[in-house]
N, C-alpha and C positions, 0 to 999 in steps of 0.2 A: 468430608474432605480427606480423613485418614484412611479411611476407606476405601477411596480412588487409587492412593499414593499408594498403598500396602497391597492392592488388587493389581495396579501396574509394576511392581518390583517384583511381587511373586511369579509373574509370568515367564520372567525372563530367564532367569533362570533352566525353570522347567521347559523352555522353549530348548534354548539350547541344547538340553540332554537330549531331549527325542529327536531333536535333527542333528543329528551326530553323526549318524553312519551315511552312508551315503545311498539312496533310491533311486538312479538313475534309471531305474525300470520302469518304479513307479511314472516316472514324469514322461516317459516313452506311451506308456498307457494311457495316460490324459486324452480324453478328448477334446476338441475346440472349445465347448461352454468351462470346464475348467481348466483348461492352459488361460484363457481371460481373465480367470478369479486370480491366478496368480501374479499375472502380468504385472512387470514395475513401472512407473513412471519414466518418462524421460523428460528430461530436461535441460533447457540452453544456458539459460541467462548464468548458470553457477561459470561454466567453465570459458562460452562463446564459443562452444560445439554441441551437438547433440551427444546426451550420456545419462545413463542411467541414475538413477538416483540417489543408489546405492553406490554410486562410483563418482560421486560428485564431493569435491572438497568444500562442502559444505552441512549445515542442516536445513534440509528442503521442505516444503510443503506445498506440493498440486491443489486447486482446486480446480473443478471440469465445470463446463460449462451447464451440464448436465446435475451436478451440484447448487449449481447461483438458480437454475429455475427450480431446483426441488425444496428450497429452503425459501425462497420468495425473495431473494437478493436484491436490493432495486439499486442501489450503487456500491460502487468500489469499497465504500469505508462499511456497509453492512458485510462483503465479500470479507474483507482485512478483521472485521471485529470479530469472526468465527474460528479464527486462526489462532491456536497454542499460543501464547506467549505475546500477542498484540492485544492492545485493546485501544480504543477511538473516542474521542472525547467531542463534543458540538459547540461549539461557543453562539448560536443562533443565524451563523453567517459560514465560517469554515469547520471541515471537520481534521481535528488534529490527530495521527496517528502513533502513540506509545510503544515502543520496541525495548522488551527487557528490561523496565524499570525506568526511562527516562522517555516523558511526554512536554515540551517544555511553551508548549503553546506557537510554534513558532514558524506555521507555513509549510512542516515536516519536513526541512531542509538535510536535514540527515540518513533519509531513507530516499535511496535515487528510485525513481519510477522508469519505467522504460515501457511503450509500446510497440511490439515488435522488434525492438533493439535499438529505438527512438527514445533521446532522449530526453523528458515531457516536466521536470523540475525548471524553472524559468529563470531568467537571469536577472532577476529584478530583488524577488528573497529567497532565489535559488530553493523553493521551495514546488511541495508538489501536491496540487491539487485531488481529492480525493471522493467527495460528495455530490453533491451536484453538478457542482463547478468543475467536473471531472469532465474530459473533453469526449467522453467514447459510452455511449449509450450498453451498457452491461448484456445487455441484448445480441452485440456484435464481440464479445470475447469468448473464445473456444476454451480458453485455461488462462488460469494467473500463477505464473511460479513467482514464490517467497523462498528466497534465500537468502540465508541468514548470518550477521558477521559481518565482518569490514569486506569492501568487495573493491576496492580503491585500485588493488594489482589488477584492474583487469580496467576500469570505467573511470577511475579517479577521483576526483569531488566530488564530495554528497553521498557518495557508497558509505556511510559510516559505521551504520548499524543494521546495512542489509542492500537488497535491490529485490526489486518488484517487477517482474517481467509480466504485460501483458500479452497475451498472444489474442491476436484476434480470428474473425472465422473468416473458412479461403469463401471466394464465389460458387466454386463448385460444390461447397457444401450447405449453403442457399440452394442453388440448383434454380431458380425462378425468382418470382414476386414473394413479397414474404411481407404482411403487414400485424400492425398491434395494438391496442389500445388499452386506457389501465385508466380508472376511476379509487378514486382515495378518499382518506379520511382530510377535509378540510378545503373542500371542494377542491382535490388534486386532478389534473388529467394530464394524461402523459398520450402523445400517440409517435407509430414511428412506421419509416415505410423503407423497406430494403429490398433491391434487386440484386442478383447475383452468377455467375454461370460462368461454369467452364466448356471453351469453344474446342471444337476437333483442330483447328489450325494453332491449338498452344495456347492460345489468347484467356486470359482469367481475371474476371473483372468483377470489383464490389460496390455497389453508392448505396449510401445510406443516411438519412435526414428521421430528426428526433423533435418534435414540440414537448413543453413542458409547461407548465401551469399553475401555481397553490395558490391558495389564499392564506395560509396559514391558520393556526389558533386565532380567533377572535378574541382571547383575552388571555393576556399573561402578566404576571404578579411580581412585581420585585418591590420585597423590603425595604430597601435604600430606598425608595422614592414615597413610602409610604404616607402622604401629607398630602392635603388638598390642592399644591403648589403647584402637584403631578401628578393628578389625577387619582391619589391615595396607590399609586406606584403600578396600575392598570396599564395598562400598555394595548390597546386594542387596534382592531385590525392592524398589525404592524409587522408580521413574519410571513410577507405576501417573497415568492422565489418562483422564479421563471428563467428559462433559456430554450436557446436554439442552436442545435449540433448539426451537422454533415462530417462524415467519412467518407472515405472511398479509397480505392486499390484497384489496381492495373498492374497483372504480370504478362511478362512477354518474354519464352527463355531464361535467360537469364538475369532479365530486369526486372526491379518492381518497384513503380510510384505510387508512394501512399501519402494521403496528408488526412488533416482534417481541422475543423474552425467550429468554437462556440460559443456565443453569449449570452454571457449572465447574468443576472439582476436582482439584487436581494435587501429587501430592506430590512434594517435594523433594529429588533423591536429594546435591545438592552442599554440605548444610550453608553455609549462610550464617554469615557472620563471629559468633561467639560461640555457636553453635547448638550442639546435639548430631548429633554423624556419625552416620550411618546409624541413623537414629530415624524411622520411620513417619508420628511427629506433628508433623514439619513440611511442613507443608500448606498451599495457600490454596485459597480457595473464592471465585470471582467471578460478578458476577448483575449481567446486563447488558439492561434493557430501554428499549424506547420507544414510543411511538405520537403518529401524525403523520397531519392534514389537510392537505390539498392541496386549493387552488382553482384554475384553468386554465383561462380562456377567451380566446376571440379575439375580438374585435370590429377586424369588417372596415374598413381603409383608416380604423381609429381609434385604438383603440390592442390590447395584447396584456396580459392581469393573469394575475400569477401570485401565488399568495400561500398561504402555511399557518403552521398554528398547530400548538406541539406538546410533549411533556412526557415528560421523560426520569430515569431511574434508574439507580445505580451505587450496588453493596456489594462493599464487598472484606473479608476476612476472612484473617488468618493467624496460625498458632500455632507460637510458636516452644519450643522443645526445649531446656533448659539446663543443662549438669552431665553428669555420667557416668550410659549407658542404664540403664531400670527406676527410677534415683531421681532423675531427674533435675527441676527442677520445669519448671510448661509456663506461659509468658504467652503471651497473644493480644492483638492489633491489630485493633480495629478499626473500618474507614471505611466513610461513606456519605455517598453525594451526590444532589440532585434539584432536576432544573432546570425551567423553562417557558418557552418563546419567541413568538418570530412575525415573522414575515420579508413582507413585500409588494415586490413589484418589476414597473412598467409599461415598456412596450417598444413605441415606434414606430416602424415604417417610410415612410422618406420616398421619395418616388418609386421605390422597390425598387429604391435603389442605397445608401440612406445608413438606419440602423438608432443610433437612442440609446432608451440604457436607462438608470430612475432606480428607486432602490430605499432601503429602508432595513428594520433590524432592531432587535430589542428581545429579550433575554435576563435572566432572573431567575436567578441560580445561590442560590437561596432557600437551602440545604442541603448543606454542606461540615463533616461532622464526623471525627473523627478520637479513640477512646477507646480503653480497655484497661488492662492489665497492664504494658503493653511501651512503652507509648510515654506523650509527655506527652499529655494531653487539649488539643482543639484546635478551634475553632467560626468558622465564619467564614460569609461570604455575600457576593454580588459582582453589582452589576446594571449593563450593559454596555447601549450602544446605537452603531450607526453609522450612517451614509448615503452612496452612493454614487451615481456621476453616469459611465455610459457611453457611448462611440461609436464605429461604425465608419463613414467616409464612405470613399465611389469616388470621389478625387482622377482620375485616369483610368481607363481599362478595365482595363490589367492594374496598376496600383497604388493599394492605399486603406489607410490608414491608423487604425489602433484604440486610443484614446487614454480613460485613465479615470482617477478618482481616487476615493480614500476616507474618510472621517471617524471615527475609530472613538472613545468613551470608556470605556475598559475599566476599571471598578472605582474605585478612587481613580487612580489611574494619571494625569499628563500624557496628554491626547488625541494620539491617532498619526494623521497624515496620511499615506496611501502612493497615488503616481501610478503610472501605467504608459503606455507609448508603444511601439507597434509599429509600426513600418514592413515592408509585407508587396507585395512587387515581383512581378512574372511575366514573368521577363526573354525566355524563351523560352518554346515549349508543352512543359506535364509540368512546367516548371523553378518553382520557388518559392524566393524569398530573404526572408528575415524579420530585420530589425535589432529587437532588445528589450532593454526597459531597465523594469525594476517595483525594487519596494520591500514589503517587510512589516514583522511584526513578530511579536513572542510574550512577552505577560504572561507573570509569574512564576507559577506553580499552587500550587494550595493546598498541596502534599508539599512545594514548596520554602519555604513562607511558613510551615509550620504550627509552625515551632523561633522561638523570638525572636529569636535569634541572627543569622536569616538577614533580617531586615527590611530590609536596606538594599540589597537586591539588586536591580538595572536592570531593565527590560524588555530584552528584546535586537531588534536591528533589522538585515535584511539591506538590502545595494542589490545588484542584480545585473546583469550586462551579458551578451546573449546574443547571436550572429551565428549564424542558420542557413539552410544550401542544401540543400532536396529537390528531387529531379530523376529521374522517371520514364524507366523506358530500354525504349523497346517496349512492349509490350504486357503484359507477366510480371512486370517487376521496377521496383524505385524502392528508390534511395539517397538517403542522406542524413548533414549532418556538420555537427555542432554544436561553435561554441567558446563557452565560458563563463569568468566572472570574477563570484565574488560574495566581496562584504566585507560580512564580519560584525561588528557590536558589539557588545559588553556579551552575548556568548556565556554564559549560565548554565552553570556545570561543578561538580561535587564535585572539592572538593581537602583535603586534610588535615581533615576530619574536618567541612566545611563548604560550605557555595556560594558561587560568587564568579563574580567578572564576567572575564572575559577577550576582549580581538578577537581575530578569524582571519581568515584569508580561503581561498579552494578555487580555483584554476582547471584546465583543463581542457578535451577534446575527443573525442564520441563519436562515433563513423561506426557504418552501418548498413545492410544491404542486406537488400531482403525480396521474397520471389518466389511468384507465384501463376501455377500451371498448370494447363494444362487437364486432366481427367480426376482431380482433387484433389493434385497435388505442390504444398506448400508448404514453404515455408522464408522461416528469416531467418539472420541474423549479425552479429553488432555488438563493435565493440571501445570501450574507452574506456581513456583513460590521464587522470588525476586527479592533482592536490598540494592538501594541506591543511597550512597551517603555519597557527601560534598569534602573531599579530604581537608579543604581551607577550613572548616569551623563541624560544630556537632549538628548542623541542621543539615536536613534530606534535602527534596525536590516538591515540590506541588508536582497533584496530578501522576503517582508511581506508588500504584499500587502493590500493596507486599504478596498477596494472591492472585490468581486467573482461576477458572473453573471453566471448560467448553463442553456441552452434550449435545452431540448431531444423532438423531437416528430416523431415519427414512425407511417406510415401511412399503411394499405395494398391499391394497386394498383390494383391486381389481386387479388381476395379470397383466401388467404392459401397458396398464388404460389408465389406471387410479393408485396415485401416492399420497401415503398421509405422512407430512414431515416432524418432528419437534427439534426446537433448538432452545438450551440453555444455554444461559452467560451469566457467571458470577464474577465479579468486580469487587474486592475488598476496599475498605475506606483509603480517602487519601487526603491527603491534608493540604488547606488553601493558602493562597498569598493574598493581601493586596495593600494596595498604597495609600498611604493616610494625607491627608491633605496640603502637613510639610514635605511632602515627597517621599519619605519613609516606607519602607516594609515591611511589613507585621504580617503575624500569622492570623488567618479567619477563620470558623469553624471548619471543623472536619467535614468533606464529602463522605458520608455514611456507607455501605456497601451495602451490595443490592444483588439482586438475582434477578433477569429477565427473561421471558420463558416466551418463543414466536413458535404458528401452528400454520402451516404452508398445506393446504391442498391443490395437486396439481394434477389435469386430466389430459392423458394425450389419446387422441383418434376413437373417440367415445364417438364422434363424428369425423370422416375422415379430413387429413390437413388442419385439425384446428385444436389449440391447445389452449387450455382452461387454468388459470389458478385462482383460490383464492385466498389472502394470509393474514394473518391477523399476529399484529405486534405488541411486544406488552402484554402477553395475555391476562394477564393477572393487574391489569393497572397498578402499576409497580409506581409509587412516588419517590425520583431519585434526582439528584443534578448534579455536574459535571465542574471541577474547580475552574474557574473563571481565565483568562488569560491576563497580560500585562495590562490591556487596553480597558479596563471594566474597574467601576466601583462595585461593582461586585464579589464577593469572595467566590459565589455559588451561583452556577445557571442550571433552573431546572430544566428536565427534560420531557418529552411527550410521552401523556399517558396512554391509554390502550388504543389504539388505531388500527385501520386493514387498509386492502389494496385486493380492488379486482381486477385481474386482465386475461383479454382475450388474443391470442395469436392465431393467425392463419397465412397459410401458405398455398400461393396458385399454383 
């Protein structure tokens, strides 16, 4: 680990001497295959315009789509756990996503997701699905930008500790029929079938439909039930997960509808707190749709509109299992929600050096219920609006500065004001230094408002302070080393049998080195070391770990035809919660740290139009588990040991 940290410090330095002087010759002589190597990223979701990476007031990370098949990617949270500075936890039903020290079990309600500039966190626990239950088959995403930071000045709620932009693929980049199938470890089958094409008359269109399948592990083991009562804590056949997806997209000029719908279905194998062990009928069933207008035009040297309208749906459904199995009785929960919005935002450019953007939104969350057997009955409805005022001006050639603010009135709520100010320097060539400083925030959700009990609970509000240096070294590779400091208030947490307000604060530093060669070797590596303490008393967080460790490197095998991938992930220990049977919370043992090592072979036009992979997870059958959520007598869920996945793609 010192090793990494001292191997990414030293480079920077040295980077920056030798790019000092200026080659503009040199870069005049490039040919096509190396102007590629050099190329930067671009990216939206930081600013809600197209910008480089390097000129984005944030810290970014791309992954290509060309990435998720070389590494064996099969959903969003394996895409997110590859990332510097994330890591993704399983509870056997959701996967929870960790950003810089805080993973708090909790629906990932503080990382906004977006597809396509859609946005996919629900109004129920304002949370955002990422595993299965993820509504967009990884199959149809071109890139996912991660940016990083309060992002509230631009989206509002939920941006806490980042936003997640999916981009998905256009039709014309299908180009035809495109189908797949994929066989797994636990009797998995996955298949999925996409058409796509762009028309000579404008017209560009996507549909696409996903089956999915498991049976899960046939037998899984938990301590807590260890007694003949429960099967000596055996839990068999009981981690069976199945759904069913559609997308689709229609451009026309300057319109585009997109939507898409899926459901899920997962049964429980960990018995939740009061449930019946190893009962079948604890299950949930989630149904997640949307559909979304898009308008997009430019008008030259006047201004640039973007704007869409749109209307969205969330059911959740769960049956819980009570008493001793065959007699035991069964209640159900359950919740639905549906909202309608509409967003507009104009963007001028001034002399093409200086760029402000003014916008505002409108949200109906018309539709927050909550009924059953299991729970108390609960009705609510929340209409939210904000306005926001951007800009980036060129103070000099290599420094300009990106300064914004935003107005949000969420619900009955106090209005939240959240600024942001980036200073973005270019000290040398390749070299980029960025000073930042945002703010968010995040309403209380209907789950935590829906008990009377909880009515007095804050919104919670981050500031966050970020310092980072990217710095390109030749032509192959670019580093980079981010320190952070965010303080958190009025932190929403379960504690003894309720929600309450608590401060924290996280700081922190991630390095990263990432390498693109000719003939397709790629790689990255990134370390991060993280503290999350709780300001009200001397205890941490469950689940925030004090290290990260990331190794990609993708090799070709064959020229153009054959990659052989590896991917490591190291995870230091983290330490568990759970509740004792007076309602209480104690500490449980430590989740231990681990290292998981996955090996992705992928073959493209070995035969032509047909793409080959096949990947094997855990390679090392690694025994490790994930600290437990609020809902588990569990302190610890273990995780799956070494597994693969084979699939086949072809395209007519």
């Amino acid at each position: 680990m010192a090793t990494v940290v001292a191997l990414l410090l030293g480079l920077l330095p040295v980077a920056a001497q030798e790019t000092a002087s200026p080659n503009l010759a040199r870069l005049k002589a490039l040919d096509l295959e190396e102007l590629v190597e050099i190329k930067v990223d671009v990216v939206y979701g930081a600013s809600k315009f197209a910008q480089k990476t390097t000129e984005a007031p944030s810290s970014i990370t791309i992954i290509s789509s060309d990435e998720i098949k070389r590494y064996g990617h099969r959903t969003l949270a394996d895409v997110l756990q590859s990332v510097p500075g994330f890591h993704v936890s399983y509870d056997r039903n959701y996967s929870f996503l960790g950003a810089r020290g805080i993973n708090l079990g909790d629906f990932n309600s503080r990382m906004l997701l977006l597809i396509d500039g859609h946005r996919i966190n629900n109004n129920l626990t304002d949370g955002a699905y990422i595993g299965t239950e993820f509504l967009l088959d990884v199959d149809l995403i071109d890139k996912v930008e991660i940016v990083r930071g309060p992002g509230s000045v631009l989206y509002g709620n939920n941006a806490f500790f980042g936003v997640i932009n999916v981009v998905t693929r256009r039709g014309g980049q299908v180009d035809g029929l495109e189908v797949s199938g994929a066989y797994a470890s636990f009797d998995t089958y996955q298949g999925r079938a996409t058409f796509g094409k762009s028309l000579t008359n404008g017209l560009e269109l996507l549909f696409s439909g996903t089956l999915y399948d498991s049976a899960g592990p046939d037998r899984l083991f938990y301590k807590e039930f260890n007694n003949p009562e429960h099967n000596n804590g055996v839990a068999r056949n009981m981690d069976g997960d199945s759904f069913g997806s559609v997308f689709g997209s229609l451009s026309y000029r300057y319109f585009t509808l997109s939507g898409g719908f899926i459901s899920r279905e997962k049964i429980n194998p960990t018995a939740l707190r009061f449930t019946t062990f190893n009962d079948p009928r604890l299950r949930t069933v989630d149904d997640r749709s949307y559909v979304d207008l898009k308008y997009a035009q430019e008008f030259p040297d006047v201004v640039d509109v973007t704007a869409r309208v749109y209307y969205d749906r969330n059911d959740f459904k769960i049956r819980y299992p009570v008493g001793e199995p065959v007699v035991s009785a069964v209640y159900d929960e359950v919740q639905a929600g549906e909202w309608w919005g509409a967003e507009l935002q104009l963007t001028h450019h001034l002399w093409e050096k200086h760029i402000i953007a003014v916008g505002a939104e409108y949200r109906d969350d018309f539709r927050q219920e909550k009924s059953g057997s299991a729970t108390l009955p609960a009705s609510r409805d929340r209409q939210s609006h904000g306005v926001f005022v951007q800009g980036d001006f060129a103070l000099l050639k290599n420094l300009h500065i990106n300064s914004g603010a935003r107005y949000d009135q969420y619900g009955e709520y106090d209005p939240s004001f959240n600024p942001r100010l980036a200073l973005i320097y270019n000290p040398f060539e390749q070299s980029t230094l960025k000073a930042l400083y945002g703010s968010a925030f995040r309403s209380p959700n209907f789950l935590e408002l829906s008990d009377p009990r909880f009515q007095d609970i804050k919104p919670e509000e981050i500031t966050s302070y970020e310092l980072v240096y990217e710095q390109g070294i030749g032509r192959h590779l670019r580093s980079s080393i981010a320190g952070f400091y965010n303080q958190m208030d009025d932190l929403i947490v379960f504690e003894a049998g309720r929600f309450d307000n608590v401060d924290a604060e996280s700081r922190g530093v991630e390095l990263s080195l990432e390498g693109n060669w000719p003939g397709g070797i790629r790689g990255r590596a990134g370390y991060s070391i993280q503290k999350t303490g709780n300001r009200n008393s001397s205890s941490g967080f469950t689940d925030s770990p004090e290290h990260l460790i990331k190794f990609n490197l993708s090799v070709p095998l064959v020229k153009e035809k054959l990659f052989g991938s590896l991917e490591y992930q190291y995870t230091s220990s983290r330490y568990t919660t759970v509740t004792d049977g007076s309602g209480d919370v104690i500490r449980g043992m430590d989740a231990g740290g681990f290292g998981i090592l996955n090996f992705t072979l992928l073959s493209r036009n070995l035969l032509k139009d047909l793409e080959i992979s096949a990947s094997v997870y855990n390679l090392l059958d690694k025994s490790y588990a994930d600290p437990s959520t609020r809902y588990h007598v569990q302190d610890k869920l273990p995780r799956d040991g070494r597994t693969f996945r084979l699939k086949l793609s072809y395209r007519f």
